[in-house]
N, C-alpha and C positions, 0 to 999 in steps of 0.2 A: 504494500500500500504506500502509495507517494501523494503528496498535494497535486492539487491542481492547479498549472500555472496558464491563466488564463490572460488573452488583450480584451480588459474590461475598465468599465470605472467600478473605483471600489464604492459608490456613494450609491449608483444603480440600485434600487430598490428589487430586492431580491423576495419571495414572502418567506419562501424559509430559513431566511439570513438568521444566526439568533447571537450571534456577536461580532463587531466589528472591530476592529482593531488595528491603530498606528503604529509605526514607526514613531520613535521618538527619543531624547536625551535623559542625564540624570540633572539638569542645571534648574535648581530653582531658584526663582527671582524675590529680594527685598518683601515685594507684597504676598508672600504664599503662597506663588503658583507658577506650575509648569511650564518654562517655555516652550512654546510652540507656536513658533516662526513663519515655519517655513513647509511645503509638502503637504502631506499628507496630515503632517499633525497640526498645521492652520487649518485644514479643510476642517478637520475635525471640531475646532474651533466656532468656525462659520455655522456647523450643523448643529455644532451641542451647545449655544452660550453658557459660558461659566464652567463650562470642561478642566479648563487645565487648575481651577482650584481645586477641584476631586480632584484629579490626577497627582495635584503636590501633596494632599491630605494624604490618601492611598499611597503613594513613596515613603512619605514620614511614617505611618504607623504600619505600617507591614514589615511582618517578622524577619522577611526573607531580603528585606531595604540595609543596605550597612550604606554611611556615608563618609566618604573617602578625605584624605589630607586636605585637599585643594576646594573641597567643600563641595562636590558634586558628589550624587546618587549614586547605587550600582541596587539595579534591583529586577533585572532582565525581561519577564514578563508578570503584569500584574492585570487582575482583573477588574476596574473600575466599579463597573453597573454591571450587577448581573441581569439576562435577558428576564423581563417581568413581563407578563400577559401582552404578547405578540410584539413588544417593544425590545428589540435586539440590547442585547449586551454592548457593555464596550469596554478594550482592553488595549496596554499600552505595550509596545516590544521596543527595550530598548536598543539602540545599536551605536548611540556615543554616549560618552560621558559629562561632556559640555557642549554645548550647541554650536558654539564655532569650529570642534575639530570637526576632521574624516570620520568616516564610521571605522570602528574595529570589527575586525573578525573576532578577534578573540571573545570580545564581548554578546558581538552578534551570534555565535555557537553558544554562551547562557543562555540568552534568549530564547534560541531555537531550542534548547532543554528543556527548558522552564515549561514555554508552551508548548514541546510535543508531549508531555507528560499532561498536561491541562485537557490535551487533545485524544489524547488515550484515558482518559479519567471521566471523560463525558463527550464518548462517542456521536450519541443523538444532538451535538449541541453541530450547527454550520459554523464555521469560522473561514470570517473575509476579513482578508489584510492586502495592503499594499504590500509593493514588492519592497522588503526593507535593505538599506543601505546603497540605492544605487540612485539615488535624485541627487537629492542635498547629501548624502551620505558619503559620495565619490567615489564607491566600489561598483567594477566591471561585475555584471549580472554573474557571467562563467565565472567568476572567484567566489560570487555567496549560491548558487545553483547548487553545489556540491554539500555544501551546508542542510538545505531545506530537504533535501531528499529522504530525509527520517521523519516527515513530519506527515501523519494519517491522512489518508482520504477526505475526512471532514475540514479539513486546512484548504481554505482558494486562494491564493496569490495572486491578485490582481494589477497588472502594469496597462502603463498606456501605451 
């Protein structure tokens, strides 16, 4: 079983979408919340007003969150909202650590841990994400492709 790497938008209104999920950094900002700039995690932005205060709340109190020297997050995949009566979920994959580097691999393979375990944990659940690390992120698709390929059938990767 592999994902599915799909040329779609990930915003496409799917009915049996039941969480969606960014790409995104560990940097939070002064006022309590997640930056999110740029990609996929502004879009998200745009969709969910007041997203990236969840998302900095979610990074600070989650068990699985340690926060680093330089004062950036490591927390690789966390679940936001869980999906509630036909309203999908939403979930954050990290794949930098501050918002002006590149993406890492190293980080981005947490990530892809984190949620293929979430994905094997809750089969019946869809899970649409963008394709993480290769916008703003500045990784060549073939260097994160070999990454994603453990990740279940209910996993869609969505690029433009």
């Amino acid at each position: 079983m592999t994902p599915r790497i799909v040329q779609a938008e990930l915003w496409q209104v799917i009915p049996d979408s039941d969480m969606i999920v960014v790409s995104t950094n560990g940097s939070i900002s002064k006022d309590g919340t997640l930056v999110m700039g740029r990609g996929a995690a502004l879009q998200a932005r745009r969709h969910h007003p007041g997203i990236e205060r969840e998302c900095a709340r979610s990074i600070q109190t989650s068990i699985e969150s340690t926060r680093s020297v330089c004062g950036s997050w490591v927390y690789g995949f966390l679940v936001v909202r869980q999906p509630m009566h036909r309203q999908p979920g939403f979930g954050i994959f990290q794949v930098k650590r501050i918002w002006t580097e590149a993406a890492s691999l190293k980080l981005l393979s947490l990530s892809v841990a984190m949620l293929n375990r979430y994905a094997r944990l809750c089969p019946e659940r869809s899970i649409r994400m963008n394709y993480p690390g290769s916008g703003n992120g500045g990784l060549r698709r073939d260097s994160v492709e070999p990454l994603l390929a453990c990740l279940p059938e209910n996993v869609t990767i969505c690029y433009r």
